[in-house]
N, C-alpha and C positions, 0 to 999 in steps of 0.2 A: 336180697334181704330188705326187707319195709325197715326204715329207721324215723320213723315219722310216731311219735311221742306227744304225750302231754306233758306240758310243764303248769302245774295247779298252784295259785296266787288265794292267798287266804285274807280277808279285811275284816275288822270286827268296828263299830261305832254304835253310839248309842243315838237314838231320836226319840221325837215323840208325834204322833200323827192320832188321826181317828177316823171311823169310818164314817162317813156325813150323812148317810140314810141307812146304816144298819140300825135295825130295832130291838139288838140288845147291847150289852155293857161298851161293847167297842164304840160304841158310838159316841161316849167320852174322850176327853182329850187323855191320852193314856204312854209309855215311853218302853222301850224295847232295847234291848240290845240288839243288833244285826250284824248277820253273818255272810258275807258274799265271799261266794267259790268262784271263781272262773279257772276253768281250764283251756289252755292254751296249744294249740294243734301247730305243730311243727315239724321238719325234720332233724334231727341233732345235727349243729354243725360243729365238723370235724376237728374244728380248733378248740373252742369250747367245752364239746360236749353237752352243752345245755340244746333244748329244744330253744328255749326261749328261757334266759336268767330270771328266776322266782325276785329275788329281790329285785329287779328293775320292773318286772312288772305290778308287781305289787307299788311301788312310787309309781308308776303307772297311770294305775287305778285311782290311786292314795288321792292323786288330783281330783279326780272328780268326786269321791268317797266325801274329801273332806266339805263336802258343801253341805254332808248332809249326817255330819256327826255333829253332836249336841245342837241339831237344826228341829225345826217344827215342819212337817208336812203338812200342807194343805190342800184337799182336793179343792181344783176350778168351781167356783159358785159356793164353797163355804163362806158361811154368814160371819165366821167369828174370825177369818181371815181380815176383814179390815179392821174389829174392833182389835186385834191382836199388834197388828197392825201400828192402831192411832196410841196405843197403851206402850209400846215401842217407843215411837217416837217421842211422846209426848213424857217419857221418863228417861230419854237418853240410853235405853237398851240396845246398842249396837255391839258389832264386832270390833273390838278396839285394837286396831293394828300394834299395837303397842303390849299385845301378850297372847295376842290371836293372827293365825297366819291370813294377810288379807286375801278375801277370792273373788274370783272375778264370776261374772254374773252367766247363768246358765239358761240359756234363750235357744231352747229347742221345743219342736210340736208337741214334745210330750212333755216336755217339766219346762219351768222356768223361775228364777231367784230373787228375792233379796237379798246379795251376800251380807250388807250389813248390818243387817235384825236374824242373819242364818234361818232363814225364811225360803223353804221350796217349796212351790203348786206344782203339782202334778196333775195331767189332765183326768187319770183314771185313781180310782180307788187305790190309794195304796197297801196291796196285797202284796203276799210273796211271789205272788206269780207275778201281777202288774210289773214291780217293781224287779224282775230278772230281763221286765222286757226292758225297762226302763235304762238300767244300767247296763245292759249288751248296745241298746241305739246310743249310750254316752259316751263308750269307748270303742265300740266296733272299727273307727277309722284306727284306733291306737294301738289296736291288740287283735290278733290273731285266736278272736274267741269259737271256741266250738259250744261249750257249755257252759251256763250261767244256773247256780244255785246260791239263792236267798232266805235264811232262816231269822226268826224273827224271836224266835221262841223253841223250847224243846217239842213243839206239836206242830208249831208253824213253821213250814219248810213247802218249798217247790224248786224244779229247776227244770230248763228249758234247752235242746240240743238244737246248736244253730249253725 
């Protein structure tokens, strides 16, 4: 008998991004709710019975998730990325440890942070698809992913079997 299971981790945050050369409305700075599914390929162990415990992996996730809840995406070579930026700094808009959980900076080929303006570039357009890839290369070493689904919206959804 196959005892090899998903265990499905659900995360919701809200952002705000835009698409830097689409030519219509998205091309605004514009904010979303987001949906990420991961489902997790295991076999159930005996003691447990979980594949893999939903709530651990959801804190998991929740780590890398939270870098990019109430965050601003920017794709690499956005223009309004530095004026965003010097308008940050220059009015003291950070992440104030003091009522926000501090994060540590996310330095990978494909995204990378200011956690404290909550500020991520992402190298590709952030789509739902980019961004199932995004998020499977952020936790791949943490979690036992097989599928990654990202909804953005009730019309925007993709997801990706890895």
């Amino acid at each position: 008998m196959n005892n090899t299971y998903r265990s499905i981790a659900k995360i919701d945050f809200q952002y705000a991004h835009r698409f830097m050369n689409w030519p219509r409305e998205a091309k605004h700075l514009h904010g979303h709710s987001g949906y990420l599914t991961l489902e997790l390929e295991d076999t159930v162990d005996p003691v447990t019975g979980f594949a893999f415990p939903c709530k651990e992996a959801t804190k998991i996730a929740w780590e890398v998730c939270d870098h990019f809840h109430h965050a601003t995406l920017f794709q690499e070579g956005d223009p309004l990325l530095d004026a965003v930026l010097k308008v940050y700094e220059e009015n003291g808009i950070v992440n104030d440890p003091s009522n926000c959980v501090p994060l540590k900076k996310i330095d990978h080929e494909l995204a990378w942070s200011y956690p404290e303006y909550r500020i991520v570039v992402t190298k590709k357009v952030s789509t739902c698809e980019n961004l199932c890839e995004l998020f499977y290369e952020l936790l791949k070493d943490k979690l036992a992913i097989k599928k990654v689904e990202f909804r953005s919206s009730a019309i925007n959804c993709a997801s990706k079997e890895f």
